[in-house]
C-alpha positions, 0 to 999 in steps of 0.5 A, a space after each residue: 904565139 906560134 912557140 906558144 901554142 907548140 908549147 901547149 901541144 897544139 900543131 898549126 893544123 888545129 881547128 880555129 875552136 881548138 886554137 881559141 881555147 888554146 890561146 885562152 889558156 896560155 892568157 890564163 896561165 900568164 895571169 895567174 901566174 903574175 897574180 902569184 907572184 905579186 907581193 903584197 907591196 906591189 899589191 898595196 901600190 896598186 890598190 891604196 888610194 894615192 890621194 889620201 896617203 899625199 894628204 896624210 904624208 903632208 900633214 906629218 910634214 907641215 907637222 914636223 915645220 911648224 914645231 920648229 916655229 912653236 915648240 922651242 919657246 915651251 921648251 925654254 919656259 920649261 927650261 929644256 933644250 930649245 930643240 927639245 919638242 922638235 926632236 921628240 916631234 921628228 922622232 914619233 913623226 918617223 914612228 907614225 909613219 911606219 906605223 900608218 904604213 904597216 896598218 895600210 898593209 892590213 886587209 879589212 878582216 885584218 884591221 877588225 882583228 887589230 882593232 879588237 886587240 888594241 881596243 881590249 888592251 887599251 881598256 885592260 891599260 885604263 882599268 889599271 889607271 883608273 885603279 892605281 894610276 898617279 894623277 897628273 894636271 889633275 887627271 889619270 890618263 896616262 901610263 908612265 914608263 922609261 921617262 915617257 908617258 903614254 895615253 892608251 885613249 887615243 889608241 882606243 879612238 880608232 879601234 873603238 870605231 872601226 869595232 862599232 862599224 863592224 857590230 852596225 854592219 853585222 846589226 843589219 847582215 845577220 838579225 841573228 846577232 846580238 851587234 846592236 847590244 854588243 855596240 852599246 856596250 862598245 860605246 858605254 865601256 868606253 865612255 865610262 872609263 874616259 869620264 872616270 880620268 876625266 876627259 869629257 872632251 875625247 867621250 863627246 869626241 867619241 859619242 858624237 862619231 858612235 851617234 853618226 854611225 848610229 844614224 848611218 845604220 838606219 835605226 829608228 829615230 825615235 832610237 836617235 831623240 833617245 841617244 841624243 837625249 841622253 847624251 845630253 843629259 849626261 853632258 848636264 850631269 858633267 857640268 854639275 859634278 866637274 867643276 873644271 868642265 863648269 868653269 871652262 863652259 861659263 868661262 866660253 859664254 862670259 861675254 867680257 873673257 879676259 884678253 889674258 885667259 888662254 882663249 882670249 889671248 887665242 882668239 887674238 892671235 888671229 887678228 895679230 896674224 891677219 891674212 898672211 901672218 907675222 912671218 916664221 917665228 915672229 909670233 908672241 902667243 907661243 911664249 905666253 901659252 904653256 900649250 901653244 905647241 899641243 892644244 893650241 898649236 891652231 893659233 900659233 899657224 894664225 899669228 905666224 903664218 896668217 888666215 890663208 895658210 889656217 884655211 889651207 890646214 881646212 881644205 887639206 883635212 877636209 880632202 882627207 874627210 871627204 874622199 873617205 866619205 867618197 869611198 865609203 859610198 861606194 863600198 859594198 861591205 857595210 862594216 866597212 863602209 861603216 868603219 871608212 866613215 867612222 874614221 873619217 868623222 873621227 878625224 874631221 871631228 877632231 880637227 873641228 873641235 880643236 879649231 873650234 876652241 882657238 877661233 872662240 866657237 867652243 869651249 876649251 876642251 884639251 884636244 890635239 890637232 891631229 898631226 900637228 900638235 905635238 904628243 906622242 900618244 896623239 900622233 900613234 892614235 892619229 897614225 893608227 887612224 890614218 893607217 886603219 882608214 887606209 886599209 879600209 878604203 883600199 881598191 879591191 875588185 868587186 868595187 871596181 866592177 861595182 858591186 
């Protein structure tokens, strides 16, 4: 202390007010000195909440374990090599994670603006499929390039909320603004271009999260009825004019399914599994379902590995949903809080629907377990989600003082 304050000029014979003021500088010097020289990696370790990334890490891992137990029968029915699937998993399991990472990096203002450029470039790659894009299983979704393909949806998923919960934030920050407007064209945008593929399943995903936020901002519920209304009309207006969409809905209320239809053979593999499951690669549903290793990769877990370990995939998203929802109280900014929230329902929702179609309670709707299915557009969607949702709910000091 005495070399210090030598330092700063300061003799021994000093006052005490004199030294105080003195010390006080020396403190702040050291502390601004250290802030400057934090990177923004040491900056991240300090503020990314630990819970959510451990949660998120194991689903790439249990991901990449249980395509070892159901991809390689698909491969084979597709006569291709028996590792084909894992191999492909592993590598867009490594991508996603540097990806989740990088995202993570990004400050709020930062994530919006991403957001905005891969929102407006996702509809700019969907207005040119709906346009010239081949059809494939009877839908146009996907861009074709140097043997892969890609769908540019899932990547619109999460930039589409993170967008919305900025417009509902700015809706009640600045009256000036004309968000609530600019949040219906986010949403009508949108779920005109999915319906025009067609994917019902990812425009109900997406109209259910708009709806929340719609909601969470506190607008009339008369405004609520109207959407919800509306909403349904429009599912009404699906089932009449789609016929795959008819079949799969009557199909789901048919009391007598037929044990050999993909959801009754499904709805099996649970009572196969029992509580701990047949063991690793014992299961049969895999050889008998051609996506038991995408849409219903959930049963594939039930049969081989039993009902303990489908409610453990339970419990570990339902960690990730609500220790979002947790943080998402807490923060002060409402674009944020409202982007926070929305990526959480968008993950829970995800999961929901796509458990809710392998145990018989929904519909078949196409939907990917996120992280573990496989399919490299889901996992870059699901990974720029997780990534977005980090960032977003990072620790900041305001928060911390509870403001």
């Amino acid at each position: 202390m005495g070399l210090s304050l030598v330092l700063l000029g300061v003799s021994p014979e000093t006052s005490p007010k004199v030294l105080h003021e003195a010390v006080n500088e020396e403190r702040g010097m050291s502390l601004q000195f250290s802030r400057a020289d934090q990177s923004r990696v040491t900056a991240w370790l300090f503020t990314i909440d630990r819970t959510l990334l451990t949660a998120m890490f194991t689903l790439v891992f249990l991901g990449v374990l249980i395509s070892l137990a159901a991809s390689p029968s698909v491969a084979l029915s597709k006569r291709l090599p028996a590792f084909f699937f894992v191999q492909r998993h592993i590598i867009f399991a490594g991508i996603a994670i540097c990806l989740m990472l990088v995202v993570s990096l990004f400050s709020p203002r930062g994530v919006r603006r991403l957001a905005l450029v891969v929102f407006a470039g996702s509809i700019v790659a969907m207005i040119a499929i709906a346009v010239s894009g081949e059809a494939m299983n009877g839908a146009k979704r996907w861009i074709q390039f140097a043997g892969f393909t890609f769908q540019p949806s899932e990547v619109a998923k999460p930039a589409f909320v993170v967008l919305v919960g900025w417009a509902f934030g700015e809706m009640q920050r600045r009256r000036d603004m004309p968000a609530l407007p600019i949040a219906f064209v986010l949403y009508i945008s949108f779920a005109v271009l999915l319906l025009t593929q067609p994917d019902v399943g990812q425009t109900l995903l997406v109209t259910l999260v708009w709806g929340a936020l719609f909601l969470l901002a506190g607008l009339p519920l008369i405004w609520v009825a109207v959407f919800a209304g509306t909403a349904i009309a429009g599912l009404g207006a699906t089932y009449f004019s789609l016929g795959y969409v008819r079949g799969r809905i009557d199909q789901f209320f048919d009391s007598n399914i037929a044990a050999t239809s993909q959801a009754g053979r499904a709805f099996h593999s649970f009572m196969q599994g029992g509580f701990f499951g047949r063991g690793a690669g014992e299961g049969t549903i895999k050889t008998q379902l051609p996506d038991a290793h995408t849409d219903y990769i959930f049963a594939v877990i039930a049969e081989e590995y039993g009902v303990v370990a489908c409610m453990g995939l339970v419990v570990l998203f339902s960690v990730i949903v609500f220790r979002a929802l947790a943080r998402a109280v807490i923060e002060p900014d409402l674009a944020t809080r409202y982007g926070i929230a929305g990526l959480a329902l968008l993950i829970g929702l995800q999961a929901l629907i796509n458990m809710g179609v392998n145990v018989g309670l929904l519909p078949a709707k196409g939907m990917t377990l996120p992280m573990i299915s496989a399919g490299g557009s889901s996992m870059m969607g699901i990974a720029l989600t997780f990534g977005m949702l980090l960032a977003l709910s990072r620790g900041r000091p305001e928060i911390a003082r509870g403001r």
